[in-house]
Structures are given as structure tokens and as C-alpha cells.
C-alpha positions in Angstrom: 121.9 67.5 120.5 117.9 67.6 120.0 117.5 66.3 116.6 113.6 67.4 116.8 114.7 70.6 117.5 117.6 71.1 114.4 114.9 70.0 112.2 112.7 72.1 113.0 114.9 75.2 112.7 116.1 74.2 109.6 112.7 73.5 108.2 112.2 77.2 109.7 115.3 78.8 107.8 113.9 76.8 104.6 110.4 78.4 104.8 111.5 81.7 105.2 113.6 81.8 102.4 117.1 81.3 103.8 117.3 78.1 102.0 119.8 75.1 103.1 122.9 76.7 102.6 123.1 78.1 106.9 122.4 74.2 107.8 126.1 72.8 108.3 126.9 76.1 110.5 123.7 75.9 112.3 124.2 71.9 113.6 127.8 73.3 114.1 126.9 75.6 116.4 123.9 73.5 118.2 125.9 71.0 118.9 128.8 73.1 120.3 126.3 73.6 122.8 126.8 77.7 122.6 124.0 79.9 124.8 123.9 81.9 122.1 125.0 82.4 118.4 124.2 84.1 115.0 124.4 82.9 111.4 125.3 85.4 108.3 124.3 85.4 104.8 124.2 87.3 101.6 121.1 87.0 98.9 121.3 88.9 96.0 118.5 90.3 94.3 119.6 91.8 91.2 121.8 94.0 91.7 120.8 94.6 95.2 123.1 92.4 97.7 121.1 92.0 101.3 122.9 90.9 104.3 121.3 89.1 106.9 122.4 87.9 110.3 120.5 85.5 112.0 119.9 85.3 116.0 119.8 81.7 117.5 119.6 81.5 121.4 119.4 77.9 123.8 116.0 78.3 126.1 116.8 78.8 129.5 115.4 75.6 130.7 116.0 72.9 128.1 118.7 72.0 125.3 115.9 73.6 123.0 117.4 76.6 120.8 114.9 79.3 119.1 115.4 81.7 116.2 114.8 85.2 117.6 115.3 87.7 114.9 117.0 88.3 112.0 118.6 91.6 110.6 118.7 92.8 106.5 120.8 95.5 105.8 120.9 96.7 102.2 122.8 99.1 100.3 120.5 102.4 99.4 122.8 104.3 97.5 126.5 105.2 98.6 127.2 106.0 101.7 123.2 104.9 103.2 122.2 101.6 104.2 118.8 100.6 105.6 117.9 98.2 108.1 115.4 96.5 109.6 115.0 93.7 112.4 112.2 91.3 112.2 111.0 88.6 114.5 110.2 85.4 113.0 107.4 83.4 114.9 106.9 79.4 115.0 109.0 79.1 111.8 106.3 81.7 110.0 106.7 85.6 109.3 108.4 88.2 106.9 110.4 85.7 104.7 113.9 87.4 103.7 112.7 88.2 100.2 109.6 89.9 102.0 112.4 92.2 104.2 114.1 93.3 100.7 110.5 94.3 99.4 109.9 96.2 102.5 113.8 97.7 102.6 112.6 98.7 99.2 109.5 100.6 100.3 106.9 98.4 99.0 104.1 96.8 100.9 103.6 93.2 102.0 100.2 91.8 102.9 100.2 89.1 106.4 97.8 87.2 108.4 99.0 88.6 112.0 97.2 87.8 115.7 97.7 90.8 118.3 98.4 90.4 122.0 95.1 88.7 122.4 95.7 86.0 120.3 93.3 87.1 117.5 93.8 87.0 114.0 93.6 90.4 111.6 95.1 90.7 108.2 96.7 94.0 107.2 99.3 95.5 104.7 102.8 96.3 106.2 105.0 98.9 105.0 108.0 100.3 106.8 108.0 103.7 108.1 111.1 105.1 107.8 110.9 108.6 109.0 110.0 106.9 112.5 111.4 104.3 115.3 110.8 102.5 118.1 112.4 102.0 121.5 114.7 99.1 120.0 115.9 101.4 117.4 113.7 99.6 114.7 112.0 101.2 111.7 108.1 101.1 112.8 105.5 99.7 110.6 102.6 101.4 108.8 99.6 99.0 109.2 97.1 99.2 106.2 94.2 97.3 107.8 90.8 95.5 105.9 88.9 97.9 106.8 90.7 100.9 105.1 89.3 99.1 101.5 92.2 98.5 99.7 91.1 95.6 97.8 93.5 94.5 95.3 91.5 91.8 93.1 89.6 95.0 92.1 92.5 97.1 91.1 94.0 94.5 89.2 90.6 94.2 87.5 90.7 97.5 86.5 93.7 96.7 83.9 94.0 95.2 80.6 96.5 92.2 81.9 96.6 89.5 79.3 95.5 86.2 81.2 94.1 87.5 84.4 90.6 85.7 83.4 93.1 82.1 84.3 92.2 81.7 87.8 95.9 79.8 88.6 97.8 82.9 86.7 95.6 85.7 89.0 95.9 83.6 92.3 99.5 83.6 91.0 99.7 87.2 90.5 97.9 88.3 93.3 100.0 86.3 96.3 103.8 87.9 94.5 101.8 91.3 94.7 101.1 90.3 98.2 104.4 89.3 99.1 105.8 92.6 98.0 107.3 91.9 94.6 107.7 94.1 91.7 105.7 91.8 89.2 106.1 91.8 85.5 102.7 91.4 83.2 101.4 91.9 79.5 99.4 94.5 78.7 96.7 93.5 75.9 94.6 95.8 73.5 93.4 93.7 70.8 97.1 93.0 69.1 98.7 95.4 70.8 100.9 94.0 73.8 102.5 95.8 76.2 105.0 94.5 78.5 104.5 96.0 82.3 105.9 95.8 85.6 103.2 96.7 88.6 103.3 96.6 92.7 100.8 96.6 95.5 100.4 100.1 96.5 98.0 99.7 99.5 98.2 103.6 101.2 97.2 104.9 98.5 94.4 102.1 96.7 96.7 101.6 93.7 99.0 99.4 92.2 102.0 101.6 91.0 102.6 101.1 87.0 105.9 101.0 85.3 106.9 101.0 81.5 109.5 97.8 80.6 112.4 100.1 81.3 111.2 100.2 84.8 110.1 104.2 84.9 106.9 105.1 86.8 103.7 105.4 84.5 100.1 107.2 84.9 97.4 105.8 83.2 93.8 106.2 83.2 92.6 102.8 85.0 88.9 103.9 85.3 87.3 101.0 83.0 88.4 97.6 82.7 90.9 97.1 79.7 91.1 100.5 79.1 93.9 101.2 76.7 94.0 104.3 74.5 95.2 103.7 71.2 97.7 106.9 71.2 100.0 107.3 73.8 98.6 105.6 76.9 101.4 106.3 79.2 102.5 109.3 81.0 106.3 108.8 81.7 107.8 110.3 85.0 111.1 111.5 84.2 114.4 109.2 85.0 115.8 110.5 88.3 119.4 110.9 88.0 120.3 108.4 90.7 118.2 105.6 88.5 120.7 103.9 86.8 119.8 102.3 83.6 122.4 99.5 84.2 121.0 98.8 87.3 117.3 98.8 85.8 118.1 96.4 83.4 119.4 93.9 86.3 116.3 94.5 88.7 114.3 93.5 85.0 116.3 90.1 85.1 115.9 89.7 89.1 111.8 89.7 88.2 111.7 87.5 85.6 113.7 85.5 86.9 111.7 85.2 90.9 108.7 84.6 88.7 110.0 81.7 87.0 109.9 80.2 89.6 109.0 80.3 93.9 110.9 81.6 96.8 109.8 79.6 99.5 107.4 76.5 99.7 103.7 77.6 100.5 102.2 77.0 103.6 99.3 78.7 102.6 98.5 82.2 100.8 100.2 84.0 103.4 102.3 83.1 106.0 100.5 84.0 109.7 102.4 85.7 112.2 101.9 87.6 115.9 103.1 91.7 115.6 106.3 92.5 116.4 107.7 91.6 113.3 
């Protein structure tokens, strides 16, 4: 068995956010010498559960093995499931919590290279209304030059502490990994707890109250908060279940408290197919 090589893919599962738990089966398998193989596991997210399976393959030509892809499925409401494969790239790409953001609909911001080789940063969001020839969801690409630029939009709200530069570099790379992030709002006194997400298509970040329901506000100055009724609530959908609410609450405080995957950098880079 290549040692090199089992370290490598374990330091790969590690930074993408699979943790150390798939180890024991993964040198099992390696060293069973198998042309092929795949690894499952469950993260939970609040009450979300994701399922992953993991595709490991030997190179044709050494005793080298490679992680291909990976698979989330996730539960979107009885009987619908949605899933996605991504294609992980020298140990770098979407990490799994990134794949639950996106199964989720929200955006995630990468460093990518095309076919060339050269290097482009864009927002990702998955297209679900379309598919390729592999029967994978395709990718909108929100590209720098459209003008989404998020430091602005942040600085557009009255978020207690965003004048730290550690709490807004903070801030800004969970916003960039896709995560529904919870902040204060502040008006003199007055505090406001908030929940906000990158919202690239549409050069926003999407607002909602602490029980999680979509809010309007007017963003035009900086620390702009009306002393009457600042928020426009957007009715409950039936389907939004406050128990469920409550949990995806404690699933944000809790991911803030502390981070999913080591850094290796601000963002991780990766080539396109993802």
C-alpha cells in the first residue's frame, strides 16, 4: 500500500469537510487492493440529513488511487430528493457543507481555472430547472465582471461589529461559502438579531427576521434603521415548518461557533467541472 498516497486522500477528505470518520474504511479498502470503490456518509445539518457517497478509483498505471467525485442527496420535502455530483480536484473544491448550501439554492463563491489553465473567480449556484449530458444539475456562473460586490452590500447594513476587520473577513468568507449567517442588527440601543445570505443574481444579500422568515428592508444608506417597523415580513409558507426553523437556527449558531474545514486560504481553488 502507498502510504504517500493514503495520506494524501485522507488529508483530502479532511479539507473538504468529510472529516476523519471515512479513514479506517478508506485504508480498508486501499489496501484490499480493489480497482475501484466508494465510501458513504451521513452529515446532518440541522434538521437536514445529507448523504454522500464518495468515488475512489486505482490509476490505471500505478498502485496510486484518486478521489473522483462525490454525490449529496438530501431530502426536499417528502417524496423529492435533490442531488448533485461534484468533482473534487487535487484535494480542493466544493467542500460537503458547500454541496448542502448549493442543494439549498444558495450561492457559493470559488477561485476556478478553465480548460486553459487560467484562473477566474465567479459565484456558483445550481440550476435546477436544467442538466447536462451526465444527468447533473448545471451551474449558474455569476462572474466579476457582472458587479456583485459583496463587501458593499454588507456595508449597506447596520451589522453591529462589521467596522472589526477579523469579524467582516469572518463574515464575508461563511457568506462566501454559502452559509445562512446569523448577525446583530444595531440602531443606537436597539438590537436586532438577523440571519442574511449571499444573493449574487440578483446584487443582494437576502434578509431574514430571527424566526427565519424573509424580510424587505430599505438598505439604501449605511445603518439605515427606521425606528417604526423596519421589516416587511413575507408570509410563512405552509410547507415552512416552525419546528424545523428553530433547528436550522441552532445548525447556524452552532457552524459559526466554530469552522468546518481548516483554511487553505479564503477560498478553496478548483478547475470547472465541479
Amino acid at each position: 500500500m502507498n502510504q504517500k498516497n493514503l495520506d494524501y486522500l485522507k488529508e483530502g477528505l479532511k479539507y473538504l469537510g468529510f472529516g476523519e470518520g471515512l479513514n479506517e474504511k478508506l485504508t480498508e479498502n486501499i489496501s484490499q487492493q480493489k480497482d475501484q470503490f466508494q465510501l458513504r456518509t451521513v452529515n446532518e445539518y440541522g434538521p437536514d440529513k445529507v448523504n454522500y457517497v464518495l468515488d475512489f478509483k486505482r490509476g490505471d498505471q500505478s498502485d496510486m488511487y484518486f478521489f473522483n467525485k462525490y454525490t449529496a442527496t438530501i431530502k426536499a420535502g417528502e417524496p423529492d430528493e435533490r442531488s448533485q455530483t461534484f468533482y473534487p480536484k487535487k484535494n480542493s473544491g466544493i467542500t460537503a457543507k458547500e454541496a448542502y448550501n448549493l442543494l439549498n439554492g444558495r450561492s457559493v463563491n470559488k477561485d476556478l481555472t478553465n480548460a486553459e489553465g487560467q484562473p477566474y473567480n465567479a459565484w456558483l449556484q445550481i440550476d435546477f430547472a436544467q442538466k447536462d449530458e451526465r444527468g447533473n444539475h448545471k451551474f449558474k456562473m455569476i462572474h466579476q465582471a457582472y458587479g456583485y460586490d459583496l463587501e458593499k452590500e454588507l456595508a449597506k447594513l447596520p451589522i453591529k461589529g462589521l467596522n472589526e476587520p477579523v469579524t467582516k473577513e469572518r463574515l464575508m468568507q461563511s457568506l462566501e461559502r454559502g452559509n445562512l449567517h446569523q448577525v446583530t442588527f444595531q440602531k443606537g440601543d436597539r438590537e436586532d438579531k438577523m440571519f442574511i445570505e449571499a444573493n449574487p443574481q440578483f446584487k443582494t444579500l437576502n434578509i431574514y427576521d430571527d424566526k427565519l422568515k424573509k424580510v424587505f428592508m430599505e438598505v439604501g444608506h449605511k445603518h439605515h434603521l427606521p425606528d417604526s417597523d423596519p421589516i416587511q415580513k413575507q408570509p410563512l409558507k405552509e410547507s415552512e415548518e416552525p419546528g424545523k426553523k428553530q433547528e436550522q437556527k441552532k445548525e447556524v449558531e452552532k457552524d459559526q461557533e466554530q469552522d468546518e474545514t481548516p483554511k487553505k486560504g479564503r477560498r478553496g481553488k478548483m478547475k470547472m467541472g465541479v
